[in-house]
C-alpha positions as CSV (number, residue, x, y, z in Angstrom):
1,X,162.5,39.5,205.9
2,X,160.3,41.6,203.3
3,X,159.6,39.7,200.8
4,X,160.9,36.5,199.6
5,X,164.2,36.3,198.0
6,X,163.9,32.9,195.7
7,X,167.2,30.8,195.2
8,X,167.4,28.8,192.0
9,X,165.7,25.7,193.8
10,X,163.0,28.0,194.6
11,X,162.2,28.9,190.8
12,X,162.9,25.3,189.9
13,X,160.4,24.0,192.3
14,X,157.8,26.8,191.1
15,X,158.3,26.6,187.1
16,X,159.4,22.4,186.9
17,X,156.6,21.4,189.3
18,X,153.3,24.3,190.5
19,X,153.0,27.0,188.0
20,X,150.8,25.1,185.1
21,X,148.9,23.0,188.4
22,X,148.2,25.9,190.0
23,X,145.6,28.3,188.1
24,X,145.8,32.2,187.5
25,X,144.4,33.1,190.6
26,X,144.7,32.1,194.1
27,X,142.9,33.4,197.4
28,X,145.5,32.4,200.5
29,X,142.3,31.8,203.3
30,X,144.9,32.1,206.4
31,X,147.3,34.9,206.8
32,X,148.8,36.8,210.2
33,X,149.4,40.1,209.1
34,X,150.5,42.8,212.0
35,X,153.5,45.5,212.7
36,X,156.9,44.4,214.8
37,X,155.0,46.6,218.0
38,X,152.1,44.1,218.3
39,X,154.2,41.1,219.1
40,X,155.1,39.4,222.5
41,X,158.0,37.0,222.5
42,X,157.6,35.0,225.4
43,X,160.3,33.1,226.9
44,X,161.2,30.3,229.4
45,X,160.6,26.3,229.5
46,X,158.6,25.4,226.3
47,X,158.5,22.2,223.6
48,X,158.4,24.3,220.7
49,X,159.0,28.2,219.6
50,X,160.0,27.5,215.9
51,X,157.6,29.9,214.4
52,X,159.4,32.4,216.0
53,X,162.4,31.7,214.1
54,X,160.6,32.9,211.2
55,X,159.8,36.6,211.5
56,X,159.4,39.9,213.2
57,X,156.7,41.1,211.4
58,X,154.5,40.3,208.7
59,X,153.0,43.8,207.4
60,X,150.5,44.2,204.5
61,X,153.1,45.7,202.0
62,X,155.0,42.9,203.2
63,X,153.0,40.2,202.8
64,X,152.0,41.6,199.1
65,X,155.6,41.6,198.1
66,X,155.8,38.1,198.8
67,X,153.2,37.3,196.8
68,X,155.0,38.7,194.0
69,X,158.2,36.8,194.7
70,X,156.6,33.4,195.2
71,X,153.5,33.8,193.1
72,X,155.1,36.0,190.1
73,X,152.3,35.6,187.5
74,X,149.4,34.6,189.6
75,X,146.7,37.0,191.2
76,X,146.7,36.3,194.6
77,X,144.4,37.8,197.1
78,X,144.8,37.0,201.5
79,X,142.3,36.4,204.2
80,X,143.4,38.1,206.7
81,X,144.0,38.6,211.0
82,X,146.3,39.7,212.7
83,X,149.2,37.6,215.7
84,X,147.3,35.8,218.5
85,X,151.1,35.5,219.7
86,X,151.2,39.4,220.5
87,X,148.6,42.6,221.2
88,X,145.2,41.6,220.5
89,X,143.8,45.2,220.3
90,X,146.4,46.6,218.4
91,X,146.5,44.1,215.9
92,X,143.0,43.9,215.6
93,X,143.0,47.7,214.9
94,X,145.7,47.5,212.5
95,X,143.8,44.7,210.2
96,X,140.6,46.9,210.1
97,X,142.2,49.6,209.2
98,X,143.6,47.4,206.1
99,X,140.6,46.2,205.3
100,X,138.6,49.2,205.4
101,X,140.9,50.7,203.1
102,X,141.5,47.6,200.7
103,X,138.8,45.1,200.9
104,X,141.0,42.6,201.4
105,X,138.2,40.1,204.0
106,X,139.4,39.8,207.9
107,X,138.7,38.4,210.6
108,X,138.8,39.4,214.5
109,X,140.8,37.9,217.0
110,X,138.3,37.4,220.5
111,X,139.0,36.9,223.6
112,X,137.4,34.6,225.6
113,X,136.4,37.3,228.1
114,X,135.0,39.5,225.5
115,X,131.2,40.1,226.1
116,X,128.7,39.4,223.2
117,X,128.1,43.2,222.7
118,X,131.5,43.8,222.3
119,X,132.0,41.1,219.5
120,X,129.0,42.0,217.9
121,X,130.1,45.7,217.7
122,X,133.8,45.0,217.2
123,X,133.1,43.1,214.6
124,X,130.4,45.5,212.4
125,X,131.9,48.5,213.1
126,X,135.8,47.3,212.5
127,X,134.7,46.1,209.3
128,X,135.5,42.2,209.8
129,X,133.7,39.3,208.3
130,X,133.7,37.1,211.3
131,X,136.3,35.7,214.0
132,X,139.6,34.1,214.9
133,X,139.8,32.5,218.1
134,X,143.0,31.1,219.3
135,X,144.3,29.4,222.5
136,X,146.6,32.3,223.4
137,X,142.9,33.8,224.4
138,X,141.4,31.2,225.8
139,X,139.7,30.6,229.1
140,X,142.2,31.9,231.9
141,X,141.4,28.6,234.1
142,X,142.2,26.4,231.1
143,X,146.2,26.0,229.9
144,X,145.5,26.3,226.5
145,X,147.3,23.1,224.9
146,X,144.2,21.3,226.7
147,X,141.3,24.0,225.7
148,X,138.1,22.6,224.9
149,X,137.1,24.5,221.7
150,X,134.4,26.4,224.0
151,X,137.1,27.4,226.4
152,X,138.6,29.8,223.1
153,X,135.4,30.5,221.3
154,X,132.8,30.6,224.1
155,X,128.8,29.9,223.1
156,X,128.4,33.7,223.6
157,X,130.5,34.8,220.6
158,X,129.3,32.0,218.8
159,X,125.6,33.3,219.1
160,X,126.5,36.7,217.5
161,X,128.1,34.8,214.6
162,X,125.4,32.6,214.1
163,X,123.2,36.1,214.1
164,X,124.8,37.1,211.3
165,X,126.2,34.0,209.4
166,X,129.4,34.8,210.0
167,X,133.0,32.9,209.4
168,X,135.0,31.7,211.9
169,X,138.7,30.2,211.0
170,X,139.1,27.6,213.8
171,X,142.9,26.8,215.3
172,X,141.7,23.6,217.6
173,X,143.9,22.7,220.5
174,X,144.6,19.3,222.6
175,X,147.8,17.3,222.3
176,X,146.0,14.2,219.9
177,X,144.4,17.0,217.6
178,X,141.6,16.2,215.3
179,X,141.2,12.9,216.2
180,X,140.2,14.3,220.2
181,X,136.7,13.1,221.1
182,X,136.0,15.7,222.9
183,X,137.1,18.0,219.7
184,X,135.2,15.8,217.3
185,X,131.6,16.0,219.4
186,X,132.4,19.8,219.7
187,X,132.9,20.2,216.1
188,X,129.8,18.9,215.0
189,X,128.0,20.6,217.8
190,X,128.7,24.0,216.6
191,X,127.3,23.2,213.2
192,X,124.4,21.5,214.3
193,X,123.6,24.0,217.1
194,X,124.7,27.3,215.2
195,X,123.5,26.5,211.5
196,X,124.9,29.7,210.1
197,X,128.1,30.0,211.4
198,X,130.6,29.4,208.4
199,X,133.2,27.4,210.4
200,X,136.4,27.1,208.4
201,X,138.9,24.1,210.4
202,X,142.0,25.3,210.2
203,X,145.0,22.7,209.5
204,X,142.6,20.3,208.5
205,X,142.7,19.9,212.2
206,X,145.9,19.9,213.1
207,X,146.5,16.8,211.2
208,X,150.1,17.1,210.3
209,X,151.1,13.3,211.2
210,X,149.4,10.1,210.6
211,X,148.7,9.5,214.2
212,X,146.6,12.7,214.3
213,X,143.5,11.6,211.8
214,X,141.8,8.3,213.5
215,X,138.2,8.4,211.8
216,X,137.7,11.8,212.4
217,X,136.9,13.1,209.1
218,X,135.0,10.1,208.8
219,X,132.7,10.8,211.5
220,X,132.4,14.5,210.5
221,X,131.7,13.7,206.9
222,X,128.7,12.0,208.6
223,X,127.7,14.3,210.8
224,X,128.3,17.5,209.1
225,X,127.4,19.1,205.6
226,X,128.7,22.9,205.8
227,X,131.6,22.7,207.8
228,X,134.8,24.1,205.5
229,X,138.8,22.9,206.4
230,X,141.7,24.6,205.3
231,X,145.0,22.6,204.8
232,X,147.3,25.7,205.8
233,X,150.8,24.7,207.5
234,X,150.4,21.5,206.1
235,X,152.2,19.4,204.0
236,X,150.6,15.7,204.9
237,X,149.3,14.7,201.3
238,X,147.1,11.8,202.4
239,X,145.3,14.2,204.9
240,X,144.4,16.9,202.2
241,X,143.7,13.8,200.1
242,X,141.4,11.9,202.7
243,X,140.0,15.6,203.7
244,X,139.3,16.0,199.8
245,X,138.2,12.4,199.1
246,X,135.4,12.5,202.5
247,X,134.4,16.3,202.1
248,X,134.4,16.8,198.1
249,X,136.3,20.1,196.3
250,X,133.7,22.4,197.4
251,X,134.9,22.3,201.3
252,X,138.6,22.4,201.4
253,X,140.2,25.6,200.9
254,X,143.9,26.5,200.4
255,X,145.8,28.5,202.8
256,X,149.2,29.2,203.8
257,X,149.9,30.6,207.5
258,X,151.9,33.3,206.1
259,X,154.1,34.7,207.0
260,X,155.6,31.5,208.8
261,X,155.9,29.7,206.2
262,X,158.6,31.6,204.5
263,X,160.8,29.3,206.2
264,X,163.1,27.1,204.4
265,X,162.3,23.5,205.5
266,X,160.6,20.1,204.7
267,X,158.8,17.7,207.1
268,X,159.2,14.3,208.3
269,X,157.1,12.6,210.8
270,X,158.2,10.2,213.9
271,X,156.1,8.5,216.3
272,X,153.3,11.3,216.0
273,X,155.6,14.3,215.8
274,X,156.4,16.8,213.4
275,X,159.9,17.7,212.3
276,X,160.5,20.6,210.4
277,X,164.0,19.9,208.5
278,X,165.9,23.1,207.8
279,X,169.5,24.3,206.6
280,X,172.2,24.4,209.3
281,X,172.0,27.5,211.1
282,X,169.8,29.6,209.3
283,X,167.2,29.6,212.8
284,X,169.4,29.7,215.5
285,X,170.1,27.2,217.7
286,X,167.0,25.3,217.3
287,X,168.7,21.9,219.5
288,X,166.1,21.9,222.1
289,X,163.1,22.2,220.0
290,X,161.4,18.5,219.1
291,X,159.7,20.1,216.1
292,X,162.9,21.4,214.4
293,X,166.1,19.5,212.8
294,X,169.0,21.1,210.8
295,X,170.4,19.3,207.8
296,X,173.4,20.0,205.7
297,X,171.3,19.8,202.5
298,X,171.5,22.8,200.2
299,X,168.5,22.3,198.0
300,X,165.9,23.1,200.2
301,X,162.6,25.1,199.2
302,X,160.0,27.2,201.2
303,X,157.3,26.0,203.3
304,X,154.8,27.4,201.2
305,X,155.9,25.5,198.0
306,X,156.1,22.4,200.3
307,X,152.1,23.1,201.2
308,X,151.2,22.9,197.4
309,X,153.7,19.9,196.6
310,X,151.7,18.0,199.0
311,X,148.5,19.3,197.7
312,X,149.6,18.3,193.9
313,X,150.3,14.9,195.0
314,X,146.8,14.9,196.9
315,X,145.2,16.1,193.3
316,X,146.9,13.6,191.2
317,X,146.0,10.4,193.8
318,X,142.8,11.6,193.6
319,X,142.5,12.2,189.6
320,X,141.2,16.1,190.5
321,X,140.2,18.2,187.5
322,X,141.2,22.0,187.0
323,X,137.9,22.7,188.0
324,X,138.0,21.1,191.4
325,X,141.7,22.6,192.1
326,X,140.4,25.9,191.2
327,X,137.6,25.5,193.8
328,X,139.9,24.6,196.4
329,X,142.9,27.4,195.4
330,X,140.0,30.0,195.0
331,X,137.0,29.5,193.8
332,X,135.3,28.2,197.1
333,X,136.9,31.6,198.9
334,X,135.5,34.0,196.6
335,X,132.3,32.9,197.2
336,X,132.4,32.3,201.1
337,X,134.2,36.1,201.8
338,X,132.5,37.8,199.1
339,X,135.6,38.4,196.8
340,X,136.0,40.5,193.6
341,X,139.3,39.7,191.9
């Protein structure tokens, strides 16, 4: 899909309810950009495939356009890396070539076996700002829905970050998500251990159902001071509210997960799981997927607008001013990856 073809719902959604919440500019801090050649469908006996229902590809001009569909009169500026789900190399070439040529900040996808030297020349010489690790590059003894966050982003790549002060946009794994012990201690490890890494949580941890938070931002709000969350692929108000509430405006950022949330849905939650409601047969046959559910409904928006509905209820609950939305929709980002709008 290039682009984004709004329905009327779409506009009604945008105009009636986000476009005077939202200010003029917006920086989207978590975007997979990459070409149709750099993906790897994998098939066989897994819980859950829906983002591939989604897209093919998600290419700069591509994602740009869809910023101009969903966005119309706002500025909006991406962070950007390219598919874990696919060619590391190749897509990690393909974002620094973007970059290089636009500006736009990105990270670089490791791999656990990459050696320090490696990152740290990948990294300066490709023109990135820092790292994306993911689970699809994780430690090969390690199954990566049960990855300890050093098993994806070993203590090696995180020395050459903390060299530099670079960012790294965090995707933690484990089946009970933020509120994992063993993901909690590790959190606060890395800040506490490697003072000038920028780590950036992505998902506000994975947080998508009540089940998932326990007192973990609790006990991070006391034991941490620099640590930044996104609340990308997420539309569970009281977590960005609680994530706002315990970490103040200046360290939650907005991001989207483009280009996978494009899709036409809403969310519900049941007994700790995620279920992404969507129009009867636009995905396929999506009946042996626990996160997916098709509904007859015909007034059904994007993913994206879902993200900031549940971010405007956050807001309001929480009596935000422009000031502090702008911080989280940009202002925070410009500052952390150095942007000039």
């Amino acid at each position: 899909m290039y682009g984004l073809k709004r329905t009327d719902y779409d506009k009604k959604v945008y105009e009636e309810e986000l476009q005077e919440f939202l200010p003029d500019k917006i920086v989207d801090t978590h975007t997979h950009v990459f070409l149709p050649e750099h993906r790897i469908i994998k098939t066989g006996n897994i819980s859950s495939k829906w983002t591939n229902y989604v897209y093919d590809e998600c290419s700069i001009e591509n994602l740009e356009q869809t910023y101009l569909d969903i966005f119309p009169d706002k500025k909006t500026i991406p962070v950007i890396f390219g598919t874990p789900s696919g060619h590391v190399p190749e897509s990690n070439e393909y974002i620094s070539k973007i970059t290089k040529k636009t500006g736009i900040p990105a990270l670089f996808m490791n791999k656990y076996g990459d050696s320090a030297e490696f990152i740290e020349k990948s990294v300066i010489e490709g023109g990135f700002q820092g790292l994306k690790p993911y689970l699809n590059s994780c430690n090969p003894n390690v199954v990566g829905a049960y990855a300890d966050i050093f098993d994806f982003l070993p203590e090696e790549h995180l020395k050459v970050c903390d060299k530099y002060g670079w960012k790294v946009v965090l995707h933690i794994s484990k089946n009970d998500r933020l509120r994992n012990p063993t993901n909690i201690k590790q959190l606060i490890e890395i800040e506490q251990k490697y003072p000038n890494v920028k780590l950036i949580v992505a998902h506000i941890g994975r947080a998508y159902c009540p089940e998932d938070l326990g007192d973990a931002l609790e006990t991070l709000q006391k034991n941490t001071k620099n640590m930044m969350f996104d609340f990308s692929a997420n539309t569970y108000s009281y977590a960005i509210e609680k994530c706002i509430a315990l970490m103040g405006s200046n360290r939650v950022m907005f991001g989207t997960d483009m280009p996978i949330t494009k899709m036409r849905m809403y969310r519900v939650t049941e007994n700790g799981n995620y279920v992404n409601v969507v129009p009867a047969g636009m995905y396929g046959d999506v009946s042996n997927d626990v996160h997916m559910r098709e509904t007859t409904e015909k007034d059904i928006t994007i993913f994206t607008y879902e993200i900031l509905r549940a971010f405007k209820k956050a807001a309001q609950k929480l009596g935000l001013t422009k000031e502090d939305v702008a911080k989280i929709m940009y202002k925070n980002a410009v500052e952390l990856y150095n942007i000039n709008f």
